[in-house]
C-alpha positions as CSV (number, residue, x, y, z in Angstrom):
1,X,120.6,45.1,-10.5
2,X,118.4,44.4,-13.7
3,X,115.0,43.2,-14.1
4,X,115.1,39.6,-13.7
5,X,116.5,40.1,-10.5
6,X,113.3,41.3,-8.8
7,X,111.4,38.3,-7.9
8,X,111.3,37.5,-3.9
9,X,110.2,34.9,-2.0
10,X,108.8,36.5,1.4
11,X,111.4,37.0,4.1
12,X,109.6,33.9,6.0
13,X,110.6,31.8,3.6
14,X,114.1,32.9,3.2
15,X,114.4,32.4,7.3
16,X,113.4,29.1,6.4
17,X,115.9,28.1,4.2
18,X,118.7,29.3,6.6
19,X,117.2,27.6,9.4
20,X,116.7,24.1,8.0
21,X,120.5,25.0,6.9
22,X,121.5,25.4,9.8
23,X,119.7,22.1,11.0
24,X,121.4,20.1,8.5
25,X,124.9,21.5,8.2
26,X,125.4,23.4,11.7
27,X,125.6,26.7,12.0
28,X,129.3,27.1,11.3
29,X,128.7,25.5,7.8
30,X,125.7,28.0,7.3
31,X,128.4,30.6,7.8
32,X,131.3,29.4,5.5
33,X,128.5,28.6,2.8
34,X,127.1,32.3,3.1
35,X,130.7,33.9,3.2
36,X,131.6,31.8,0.1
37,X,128.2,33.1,-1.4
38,X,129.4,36.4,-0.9
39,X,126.4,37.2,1.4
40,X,128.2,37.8,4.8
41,X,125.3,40.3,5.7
42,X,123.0,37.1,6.6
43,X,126.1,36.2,9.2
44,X,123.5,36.1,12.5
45,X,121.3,37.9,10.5
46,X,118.2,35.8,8.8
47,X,115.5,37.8,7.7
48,X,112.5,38.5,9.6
49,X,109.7,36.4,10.4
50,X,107.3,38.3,8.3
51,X,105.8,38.1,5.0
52,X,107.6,41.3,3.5
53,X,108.6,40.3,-0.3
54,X,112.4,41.2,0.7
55,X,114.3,37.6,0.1
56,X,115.6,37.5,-3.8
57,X,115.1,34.5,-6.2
58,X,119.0,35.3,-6.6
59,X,120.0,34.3,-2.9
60,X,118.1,31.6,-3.4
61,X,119.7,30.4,-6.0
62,X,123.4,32.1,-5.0
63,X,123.2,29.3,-2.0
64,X,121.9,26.2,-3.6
65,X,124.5,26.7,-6.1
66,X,127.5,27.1,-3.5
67,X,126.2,23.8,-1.5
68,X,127.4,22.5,-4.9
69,X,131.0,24.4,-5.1
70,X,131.5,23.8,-1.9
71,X,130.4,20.0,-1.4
72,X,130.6,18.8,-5.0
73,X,127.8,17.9,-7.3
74,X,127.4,14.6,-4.9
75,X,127.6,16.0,-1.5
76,X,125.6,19.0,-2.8
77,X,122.8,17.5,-3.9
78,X,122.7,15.8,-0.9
79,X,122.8,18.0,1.6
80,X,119.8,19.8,-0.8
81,X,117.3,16.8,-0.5
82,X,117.9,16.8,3.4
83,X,117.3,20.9,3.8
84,X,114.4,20.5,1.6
85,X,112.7,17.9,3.8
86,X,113.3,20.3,6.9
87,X,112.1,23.2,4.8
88,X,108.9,21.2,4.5
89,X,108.8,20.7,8.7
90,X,109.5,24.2,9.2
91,X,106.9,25.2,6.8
92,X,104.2,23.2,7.8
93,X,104.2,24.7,11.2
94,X,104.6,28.5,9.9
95,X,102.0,27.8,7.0
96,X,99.7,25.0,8.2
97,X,96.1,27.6,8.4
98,X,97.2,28.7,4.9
99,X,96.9,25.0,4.0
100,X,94.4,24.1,5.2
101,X,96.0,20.2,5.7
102,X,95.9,19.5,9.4
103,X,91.8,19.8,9.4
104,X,90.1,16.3,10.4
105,X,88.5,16.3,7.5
106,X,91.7,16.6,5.0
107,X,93.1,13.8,7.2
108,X,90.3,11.0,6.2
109,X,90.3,11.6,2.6
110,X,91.5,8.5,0.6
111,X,95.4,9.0,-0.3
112,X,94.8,9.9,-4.1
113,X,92.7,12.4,-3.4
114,X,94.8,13.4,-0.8
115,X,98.2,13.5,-2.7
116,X,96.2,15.9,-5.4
117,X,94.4,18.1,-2.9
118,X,97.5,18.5,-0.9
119,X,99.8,19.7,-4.3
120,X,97.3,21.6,-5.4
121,X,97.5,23.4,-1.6
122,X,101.3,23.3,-2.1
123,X,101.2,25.1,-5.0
124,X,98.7,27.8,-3.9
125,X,101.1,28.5,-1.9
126,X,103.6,29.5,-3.5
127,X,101.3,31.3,-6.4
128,X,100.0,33.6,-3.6
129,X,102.4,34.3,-1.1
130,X,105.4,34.5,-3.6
131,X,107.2,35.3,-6.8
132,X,107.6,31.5,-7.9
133,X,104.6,30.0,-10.0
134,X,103.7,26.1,-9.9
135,X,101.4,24.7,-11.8
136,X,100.3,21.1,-11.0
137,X,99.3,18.2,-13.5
138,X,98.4,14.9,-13.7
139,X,99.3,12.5,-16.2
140,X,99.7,8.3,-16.6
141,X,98.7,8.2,-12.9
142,X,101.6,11.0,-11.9
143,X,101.6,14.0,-10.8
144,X,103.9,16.8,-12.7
145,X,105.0,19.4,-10.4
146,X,105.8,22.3,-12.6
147,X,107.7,25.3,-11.4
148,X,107.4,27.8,-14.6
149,X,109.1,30.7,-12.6
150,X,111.9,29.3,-10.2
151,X,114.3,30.3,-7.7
152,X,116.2,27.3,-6.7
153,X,117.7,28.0,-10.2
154,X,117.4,31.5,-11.0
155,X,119.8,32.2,-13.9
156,X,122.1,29.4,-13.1
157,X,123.3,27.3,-16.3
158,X,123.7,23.5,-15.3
159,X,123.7,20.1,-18.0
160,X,121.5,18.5,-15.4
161,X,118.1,19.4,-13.1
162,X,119.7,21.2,-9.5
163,X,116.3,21.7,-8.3
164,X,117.1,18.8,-5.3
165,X,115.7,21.5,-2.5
166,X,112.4,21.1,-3.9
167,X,112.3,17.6,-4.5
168,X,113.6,17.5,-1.0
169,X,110.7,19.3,0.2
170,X,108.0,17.7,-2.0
171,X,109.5,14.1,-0.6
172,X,108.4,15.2,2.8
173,X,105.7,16.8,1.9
174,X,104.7,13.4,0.9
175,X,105.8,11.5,3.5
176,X,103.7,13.6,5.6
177,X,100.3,13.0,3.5
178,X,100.6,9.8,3.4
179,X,101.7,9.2,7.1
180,X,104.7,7.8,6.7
181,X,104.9,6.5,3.2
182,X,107.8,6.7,0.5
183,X,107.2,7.8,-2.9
184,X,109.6,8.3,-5.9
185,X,110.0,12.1,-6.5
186,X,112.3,12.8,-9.9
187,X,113.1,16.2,-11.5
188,X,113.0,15.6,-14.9
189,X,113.5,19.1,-16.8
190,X,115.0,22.2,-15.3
191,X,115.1,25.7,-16.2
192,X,118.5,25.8,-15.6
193,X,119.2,22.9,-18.3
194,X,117.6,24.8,-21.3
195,X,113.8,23.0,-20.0
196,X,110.6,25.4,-20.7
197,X,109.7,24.5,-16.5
198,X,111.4,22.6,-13.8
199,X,109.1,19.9,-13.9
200,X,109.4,17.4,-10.9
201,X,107.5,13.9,-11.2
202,X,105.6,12.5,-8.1
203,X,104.9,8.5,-8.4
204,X,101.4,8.2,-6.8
205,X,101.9,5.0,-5.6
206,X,104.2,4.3,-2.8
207,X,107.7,2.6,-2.9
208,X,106.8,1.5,0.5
């Protein structure tokens, strides 16, 4: 294994993913998709709930990529958006005192400053419990979401942004905020593409 391979999510996270697989695609398709991934160890076996570092960037990637092989580019991305949105239900529940977002107070803020204080949780998140780095910006009334280490990605070559897991996620995430609201979410560079940072941009006003 060499040195870029060492970059984990925790193994709560990785649970995570297989789970809201399993939501979306049964658990029969979470078992051809891991066999074709070459990662038949995970068969019945998700990691642990726990917060050991133990769940590669490379899996990560391995089975974002194979959604792809398997379902086409189409299909793929997809199925992506929709595990991404139940990441973001799963993870909400497992993560909510980390966040700090279901406090009355968070819950009356005006929605700007809720969309911002709510990424900027978000990407805490991730800075501190894992091996993936966000950094969050605003710009002409959006805000850039940009991953500058990635593992929905990780040393994958693509012409196009595959990061649809996370856009998935930060959709929800939205939704959520907002209370039912629909914003447009875009990826607009991605590692994998050549980019410097995935970088996915968050209209902060509502489509509806």
């Amino acid at each position: 294994m060499n040195a870029l391979a060492t970059y984990y999510y925790p193994n709560r996270m990785g649970r995570i993913i297989l789970l809201s697989m399993e939501e979306v695609m049964g658990r029969n398709g979470v078992n051809a998709l891991l066999k074709l991934a070459s990662l038949p160890s995970l068969i019945e076996n998700y990691p642990s709930d726990n917060t050991e570092p133990a769940f590669p960037f490379s899996t990560v990637s391995n089975l974002t990529e194979m959604l792809e092989q398997a379902y086409g580019p189409h299909g793929g991305r997809g199925l992506a958006l929709r595990i991404g949105r139940t990441c973001f239900n799963y993870g909400v529940r497992q993560y909510s005192a980390q966040l700090g977002l279901t406090e009355m107070a968070f819950r009356l803020l005006p929605l700007p400053t809720k969309l911002h204080a709510g990424a900027s949780a978000f990407a805490e998140l991730f800075n501190n419990f894992t091996d993936q780095r966000v950094r969050v910006e605003d710009e002409d009334g959006k805000i850039l979401w940009h991953i500058e280490r990635c593992p929905l990605c990780w040393e994958r070559k693509a012409h196009d942004p595959v990061c649809h897991l996370a856009v998935g996620l930060l959709q929800e995430a939205l939704y959520w905020l907002s209370g039912g609201k629909v914003f447009n979410v875009e990826e607009k560079t991605c590692i994998a593409a050549g980019d410097q940072t995935c970088t996915i941009v968050i209209d902060q006003s509502p489509i509806f």
